[in-house]
C-alpha positions as CSV (number, residue, x, y, z in Angstrom):
1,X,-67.3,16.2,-55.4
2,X,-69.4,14.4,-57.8
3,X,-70.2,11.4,-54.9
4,X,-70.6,14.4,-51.9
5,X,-73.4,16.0,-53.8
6,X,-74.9,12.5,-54.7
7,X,-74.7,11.5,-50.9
8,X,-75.9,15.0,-50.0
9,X,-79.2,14.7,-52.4
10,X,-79.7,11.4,-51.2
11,X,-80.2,12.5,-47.7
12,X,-82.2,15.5,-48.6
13,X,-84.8,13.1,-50.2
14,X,-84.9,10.8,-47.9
15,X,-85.7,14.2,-45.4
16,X,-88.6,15.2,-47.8
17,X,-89.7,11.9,-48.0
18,X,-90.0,11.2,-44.6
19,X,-91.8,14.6,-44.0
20,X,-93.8,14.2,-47.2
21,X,-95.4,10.6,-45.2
22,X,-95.9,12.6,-42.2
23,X,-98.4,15.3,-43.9
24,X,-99.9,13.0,-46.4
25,X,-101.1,10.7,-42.9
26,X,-102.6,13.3,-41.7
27,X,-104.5,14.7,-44.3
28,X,-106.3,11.4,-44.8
29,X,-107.7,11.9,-40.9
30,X,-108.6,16.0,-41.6
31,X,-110.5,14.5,-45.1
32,X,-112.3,11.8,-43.3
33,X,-113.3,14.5,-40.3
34,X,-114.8,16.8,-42.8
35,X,-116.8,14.1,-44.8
36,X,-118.0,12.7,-41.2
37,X,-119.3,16.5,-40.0
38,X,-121.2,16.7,-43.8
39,X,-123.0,12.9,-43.2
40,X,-124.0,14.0,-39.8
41,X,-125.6,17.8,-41.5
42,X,-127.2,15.5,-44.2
43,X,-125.6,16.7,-47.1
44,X,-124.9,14.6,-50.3
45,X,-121.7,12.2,-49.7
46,X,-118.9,12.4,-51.6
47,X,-119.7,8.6,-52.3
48,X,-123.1,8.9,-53.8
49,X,-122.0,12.0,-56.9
50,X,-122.0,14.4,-54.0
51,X,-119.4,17.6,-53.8
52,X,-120.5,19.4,-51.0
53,X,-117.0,18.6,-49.1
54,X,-115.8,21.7,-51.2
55,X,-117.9,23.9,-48.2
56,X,-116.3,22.4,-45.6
57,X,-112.9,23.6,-44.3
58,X,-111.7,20.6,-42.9
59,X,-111.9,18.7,-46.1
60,X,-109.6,22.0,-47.3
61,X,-107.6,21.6,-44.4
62,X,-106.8,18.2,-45.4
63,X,-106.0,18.6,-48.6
64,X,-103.8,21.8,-47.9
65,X,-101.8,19.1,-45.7
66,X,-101.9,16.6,-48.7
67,X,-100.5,19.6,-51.8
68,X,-98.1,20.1,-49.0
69,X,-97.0,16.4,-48.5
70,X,-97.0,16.2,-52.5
71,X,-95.1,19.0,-53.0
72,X,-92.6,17.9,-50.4
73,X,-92.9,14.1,-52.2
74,X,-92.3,16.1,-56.0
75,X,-89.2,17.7,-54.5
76,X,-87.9,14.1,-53.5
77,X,-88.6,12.6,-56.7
78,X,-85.9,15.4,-57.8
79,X,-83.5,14.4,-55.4
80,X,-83.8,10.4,-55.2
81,X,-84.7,7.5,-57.2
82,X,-88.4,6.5,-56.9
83,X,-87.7,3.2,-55.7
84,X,-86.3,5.0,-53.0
85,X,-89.3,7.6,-52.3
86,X,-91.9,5.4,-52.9
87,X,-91.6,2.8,-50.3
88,X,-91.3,5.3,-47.6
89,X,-95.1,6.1,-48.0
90,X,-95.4,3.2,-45.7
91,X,-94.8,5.7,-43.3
92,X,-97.9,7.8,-43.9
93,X,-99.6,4.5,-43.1
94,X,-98.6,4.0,-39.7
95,X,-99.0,8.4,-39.4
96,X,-102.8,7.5,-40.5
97,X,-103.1,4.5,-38.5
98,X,-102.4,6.3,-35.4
99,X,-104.0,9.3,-36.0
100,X,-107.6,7.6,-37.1
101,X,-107.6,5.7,-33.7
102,X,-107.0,9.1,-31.6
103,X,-109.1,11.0,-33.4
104,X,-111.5,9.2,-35.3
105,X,-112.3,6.0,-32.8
106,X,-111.6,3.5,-35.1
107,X,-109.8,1.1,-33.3
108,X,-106.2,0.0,-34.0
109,X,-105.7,-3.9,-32.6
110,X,-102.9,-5.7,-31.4
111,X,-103.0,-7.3,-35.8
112,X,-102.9,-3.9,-37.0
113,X,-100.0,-2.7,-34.6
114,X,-98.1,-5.9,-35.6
115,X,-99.0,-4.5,-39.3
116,X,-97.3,-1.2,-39.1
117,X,-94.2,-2.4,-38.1
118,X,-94.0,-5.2,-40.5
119,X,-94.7,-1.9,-43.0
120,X,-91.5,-0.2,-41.5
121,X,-89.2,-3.0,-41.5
122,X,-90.0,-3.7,-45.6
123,X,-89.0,0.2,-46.3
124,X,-86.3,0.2,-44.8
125,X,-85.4,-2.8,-46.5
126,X,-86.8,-1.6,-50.0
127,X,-84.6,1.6,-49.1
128,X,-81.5,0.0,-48.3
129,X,-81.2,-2.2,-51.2
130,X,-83.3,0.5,-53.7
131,X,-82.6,-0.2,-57.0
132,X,-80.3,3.1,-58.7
133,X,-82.2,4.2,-62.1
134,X,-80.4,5.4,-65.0
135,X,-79.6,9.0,-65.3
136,X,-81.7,11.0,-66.7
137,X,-80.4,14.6,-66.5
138,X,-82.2,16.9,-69.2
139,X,-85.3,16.8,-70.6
140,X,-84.0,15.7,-73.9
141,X,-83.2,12.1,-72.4
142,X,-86.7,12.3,-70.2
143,X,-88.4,12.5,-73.9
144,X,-86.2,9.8,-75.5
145,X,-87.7,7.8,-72.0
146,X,-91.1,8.3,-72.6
147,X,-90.8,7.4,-76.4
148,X,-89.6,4.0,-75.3
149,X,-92.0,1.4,-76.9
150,X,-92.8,-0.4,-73.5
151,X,-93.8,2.7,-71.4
152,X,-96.3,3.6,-74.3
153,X,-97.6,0.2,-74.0
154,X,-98.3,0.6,-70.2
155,X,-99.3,4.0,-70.4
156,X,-102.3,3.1,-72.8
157,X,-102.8,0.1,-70.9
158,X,-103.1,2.2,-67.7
159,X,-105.7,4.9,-69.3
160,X,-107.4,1.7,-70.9
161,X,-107.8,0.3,-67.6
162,X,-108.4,3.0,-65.3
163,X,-111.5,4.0,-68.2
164,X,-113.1,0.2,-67.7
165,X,-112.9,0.8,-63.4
166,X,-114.9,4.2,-64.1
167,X,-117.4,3.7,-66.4
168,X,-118.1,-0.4,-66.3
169,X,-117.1,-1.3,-62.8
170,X,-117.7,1.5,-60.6
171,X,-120.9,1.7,-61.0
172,X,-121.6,-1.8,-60.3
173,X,-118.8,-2.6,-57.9
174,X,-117.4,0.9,-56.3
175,X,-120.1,1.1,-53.1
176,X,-118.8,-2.6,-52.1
177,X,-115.3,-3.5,-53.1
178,X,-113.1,-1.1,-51.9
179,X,-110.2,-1.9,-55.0
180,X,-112.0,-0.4,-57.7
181,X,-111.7,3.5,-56.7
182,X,-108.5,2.3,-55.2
183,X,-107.1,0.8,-58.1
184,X,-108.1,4.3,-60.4
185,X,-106.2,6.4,-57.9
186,X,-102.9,4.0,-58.2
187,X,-102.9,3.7,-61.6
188,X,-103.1,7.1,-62.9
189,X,-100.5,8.1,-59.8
190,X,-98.3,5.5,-61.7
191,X,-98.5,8.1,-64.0
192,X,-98.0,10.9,-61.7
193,X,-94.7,10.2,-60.4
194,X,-93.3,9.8,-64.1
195,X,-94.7,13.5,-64.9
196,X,-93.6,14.8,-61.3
197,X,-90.0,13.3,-62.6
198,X,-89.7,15.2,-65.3
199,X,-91.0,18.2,-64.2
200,X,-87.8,18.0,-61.1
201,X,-85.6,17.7,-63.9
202,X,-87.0,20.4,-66.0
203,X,-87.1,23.1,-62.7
204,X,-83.4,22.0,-62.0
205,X,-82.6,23.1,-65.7
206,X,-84.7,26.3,-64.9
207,X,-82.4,27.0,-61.8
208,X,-79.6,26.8,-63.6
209,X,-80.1,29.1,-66.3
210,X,-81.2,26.9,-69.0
211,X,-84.1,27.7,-71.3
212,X,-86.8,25.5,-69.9
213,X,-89.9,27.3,-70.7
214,X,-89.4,27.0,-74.4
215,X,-89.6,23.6,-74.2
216,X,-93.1,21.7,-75.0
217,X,-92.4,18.7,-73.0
218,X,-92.6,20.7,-69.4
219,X,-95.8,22.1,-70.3
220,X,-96.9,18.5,-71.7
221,X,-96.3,17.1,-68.3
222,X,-97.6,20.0,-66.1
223,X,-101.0,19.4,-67.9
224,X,-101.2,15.6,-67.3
225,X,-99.5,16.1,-63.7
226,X,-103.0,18.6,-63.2
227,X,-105.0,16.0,-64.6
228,X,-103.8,13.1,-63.0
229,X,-103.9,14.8,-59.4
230,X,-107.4,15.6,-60.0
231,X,-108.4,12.4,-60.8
232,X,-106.7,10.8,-58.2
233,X,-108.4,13.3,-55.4
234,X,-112.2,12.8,-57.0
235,X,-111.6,9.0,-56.8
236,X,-110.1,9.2,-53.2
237,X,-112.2,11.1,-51.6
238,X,-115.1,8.5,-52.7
239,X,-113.2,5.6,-51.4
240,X,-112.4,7.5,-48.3
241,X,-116.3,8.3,-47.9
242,X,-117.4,5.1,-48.5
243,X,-114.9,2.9,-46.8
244,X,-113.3,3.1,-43.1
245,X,-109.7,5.0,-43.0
246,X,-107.3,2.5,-41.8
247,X,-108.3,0.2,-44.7
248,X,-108.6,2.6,-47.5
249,X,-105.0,3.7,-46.7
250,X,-102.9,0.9,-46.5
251,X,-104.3,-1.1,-49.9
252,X,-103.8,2.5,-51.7
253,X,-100.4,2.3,-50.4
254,X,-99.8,-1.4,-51.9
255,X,-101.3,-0.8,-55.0
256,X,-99.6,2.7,-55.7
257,X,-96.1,1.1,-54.6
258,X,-96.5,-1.8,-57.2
259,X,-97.4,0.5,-59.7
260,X,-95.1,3.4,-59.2
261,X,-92.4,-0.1,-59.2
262,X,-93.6,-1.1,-62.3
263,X,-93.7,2.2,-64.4
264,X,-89.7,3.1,-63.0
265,X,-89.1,-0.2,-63.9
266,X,-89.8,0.1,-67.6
267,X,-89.4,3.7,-68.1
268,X,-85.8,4.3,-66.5
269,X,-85.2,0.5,-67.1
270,X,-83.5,-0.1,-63.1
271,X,-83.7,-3.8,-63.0
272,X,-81.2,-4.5,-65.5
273,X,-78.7,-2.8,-63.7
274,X,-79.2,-5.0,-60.4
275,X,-77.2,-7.2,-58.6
276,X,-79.0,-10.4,-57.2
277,X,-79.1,-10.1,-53.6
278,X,-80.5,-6.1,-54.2
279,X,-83.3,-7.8,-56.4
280,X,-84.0,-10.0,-53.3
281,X,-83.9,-7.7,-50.6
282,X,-86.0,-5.2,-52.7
283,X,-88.6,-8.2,-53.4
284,X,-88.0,-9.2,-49.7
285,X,-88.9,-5.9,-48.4
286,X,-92.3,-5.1,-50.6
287,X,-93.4,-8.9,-49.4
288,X,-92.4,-7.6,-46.2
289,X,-94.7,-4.7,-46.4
290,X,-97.8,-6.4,-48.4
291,X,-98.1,-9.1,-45.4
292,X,-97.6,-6.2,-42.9
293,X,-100.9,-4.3,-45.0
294,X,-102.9,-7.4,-44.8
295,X,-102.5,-8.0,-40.9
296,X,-103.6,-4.1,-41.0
297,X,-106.4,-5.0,-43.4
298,X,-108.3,-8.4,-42.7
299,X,-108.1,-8.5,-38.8
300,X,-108.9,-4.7,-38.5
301,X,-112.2,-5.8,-36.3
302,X,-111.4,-8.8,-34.8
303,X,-109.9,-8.5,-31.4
304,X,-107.1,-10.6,-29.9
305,X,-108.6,-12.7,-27.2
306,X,-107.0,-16.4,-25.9
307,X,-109.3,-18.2,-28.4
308,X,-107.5,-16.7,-31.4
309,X,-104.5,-19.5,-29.7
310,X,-103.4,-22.2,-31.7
311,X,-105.3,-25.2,-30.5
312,X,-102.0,-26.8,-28.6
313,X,-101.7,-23.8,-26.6
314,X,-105.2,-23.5,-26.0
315,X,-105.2,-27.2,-24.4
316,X,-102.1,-26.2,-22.6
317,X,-103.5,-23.6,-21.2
318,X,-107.0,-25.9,-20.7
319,X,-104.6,-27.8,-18.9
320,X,-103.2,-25.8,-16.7
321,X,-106.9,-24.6,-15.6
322,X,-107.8,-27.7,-14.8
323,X,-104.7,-28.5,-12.7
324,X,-104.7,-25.7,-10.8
325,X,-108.7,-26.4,-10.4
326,X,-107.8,-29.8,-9.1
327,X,-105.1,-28.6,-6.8
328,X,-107.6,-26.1,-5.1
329,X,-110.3,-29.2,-4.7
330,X,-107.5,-31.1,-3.5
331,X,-106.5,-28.5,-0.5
332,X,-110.0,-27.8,0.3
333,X,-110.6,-32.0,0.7
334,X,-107.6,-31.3,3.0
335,X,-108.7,-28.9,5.3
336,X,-112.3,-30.4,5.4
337,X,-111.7,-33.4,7.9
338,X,-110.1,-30.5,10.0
339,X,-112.7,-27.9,10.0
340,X,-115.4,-30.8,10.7
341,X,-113.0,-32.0,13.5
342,X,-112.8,-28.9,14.9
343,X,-116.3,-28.1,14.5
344,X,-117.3,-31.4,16.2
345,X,-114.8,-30.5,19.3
346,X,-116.5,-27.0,19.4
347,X,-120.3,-28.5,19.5
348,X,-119.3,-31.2,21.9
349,X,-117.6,-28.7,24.3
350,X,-121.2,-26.3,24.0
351,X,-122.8,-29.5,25.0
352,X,-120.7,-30.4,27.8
353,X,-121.0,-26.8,29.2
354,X,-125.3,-27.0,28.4
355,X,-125.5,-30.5,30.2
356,X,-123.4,-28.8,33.3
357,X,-126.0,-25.7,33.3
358,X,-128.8,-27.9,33.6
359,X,-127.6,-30.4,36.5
360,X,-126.7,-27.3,38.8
């Protein structure tokens, strides 16, 4: 009974987290429509301190579409591991993808195409040999988790960090370099996820009759789950603003999938309970996605055309020009003694009939 109701959670995360990717995609494409529609009224940009997105209804639009693509991504986090969840935001990539070259014009090339699917095949890699965490079924062993020494360590390290990008680097750097508001919004989702965790396991406590709202440590996390989520949507929206769509998405993708990796890792300690060919085909899988992003990333504007070749095909193909160039010379110094041949008869028998003419 015990393995049926695994099995059956398993697939209904997998369900939320497929549908979760599906709304996040396209919320990116109704945020970027309403930023687009404020630069062209000439209102301040989200990029430059700006909030007047909060009058627009697309921007809202899009971020109904994102609460409901996180609230469909919290309820999976309930039901599966996030080494399991996580990777299947590769999907929202590829939804985003498509959707900003439909709707947006910005072109998708034959590199970025190539991209997505590389993205697809490393989830379903990272899926299939996901990592199973330890369980964690009350809130009681979700606080002895978050006591641990080493998530304490990365936790301050994360706030520590995620400070420096704000107030040192994005100032200086965030208007060119498109990691460092990028980098805020993964490391404090690391974060997220870990308080979205608990909060799962606290509402499944509350379903089942258990006294949950007496408990400090839901409120705790419902708090830093509001503030977290605010600052990842302030720092967003300037890196979607600022940056083109199909590149803000897939390194945001990258960099919250390592992180989210890292802080399951050492808060519900999965690796240790690995065997070697999962450890490979997760680490397999995430390689498989990274090169995937970066075919997505580098060569967004750079179209495929014959010179892109390796230089041995571009000779073969040289080649083959030029034999095909010499076999047309080569007929054409065929039929040439003909055509002058038959010219030759043709003026001689004009002649012939002229000469006639004259005589009579």
């Amino acid at each position: 009974m015990g393995a049926a109701g695994g099995r059956a959670g398993f697939y209904v995360g997998l369900g939320l987290a497929l549908a979760s990717s599906a709304f996040i995609g396209g919320s990116f494409i109704l945020k970027k429509k309403g930023l687009l529609r404020l630069c062209r009224r000439g209102r301040a940009r989200a990029g430059q301190g700006g909030h007047a997105y909060l009058q627009e209804w697309l921007w809202w639009a899009g971020l109904l579409c994102m609460g409901v693509g996180e609230a469909a991504n919290f309820a999976a986090y309930a039901f599966a591991p996030a080494t399991l969840v996580t990777p299947l935001g590769a999907l929202s990539v590829l939804v985003s993808a498509v959707l900003s070259s439909t709707f947006l014009n910005e072109q998708l090339n034959v590199h970025g195409k190539i991209g997505c699917i590389l993205s697809i095949l490393g989830s379903t890699v990272m899926v299939i040999h996901a990592p199973q965490e330890e369980e964690v079924s009350s809130l009681e062993s979700m606080a002895e988790k978050l006591k641990d020494p080493g998530f304490i360590v990365f936790a301050v390290c994360v706030l520590v960090s995620s400070l420096l990008l704000i107030f040192v680097a994005g100032p200086r750097y965030g208007q060119s370099n498109v990691l460092v508001y990028v980098l805020v919004c993964s490391a404090i989702g690391s974060l997220s996820v870990s308080c979205v965790k608990g909060l799962g396991i606290a509402l499944k406590e509350l379903f089942s009759g258990k006294p949950v709202l007496k408990e400090p440590l839901g409120w705790v996390l419902l708090v830093c789950l509001v503030i977290c989520i605010s600052v990842q949507i302030n720092y967003l929206n300037k890196a979607l603003d600022i940056f083109n769509t199909s590149v803000v998405t897939p390194v945001y993708y990258v960099l919250f999938t390592t992180s989210v990796m890292m802080c399951s890792a050492i808060l519900f300690k999965e690796w240790q309970h690995m065997v070697l060919d999962n450890i490979i085909g997760t680490v397999s899988g995430f390689l498989t996605i990274v090169s995937g992003i970066f075919l997505l990333h580098a060569f967004r504007d750079m179209p495929f055309t014959p010179d892109l070749l390796p230089l041995f095909l571009q000779q073969g193909r040289t080649d083959l020009h030029a034999s095909w160039r010499s076999a047309d010379r080569h007929q054409s110094c065929q039929h040439q003694p003909l055509l002058r041949s038959e010219d030759k008869r043709s003026q001689s028998a004009e002649e012939e009939e002229e000469e006639e003419g004259e005589s009579v």
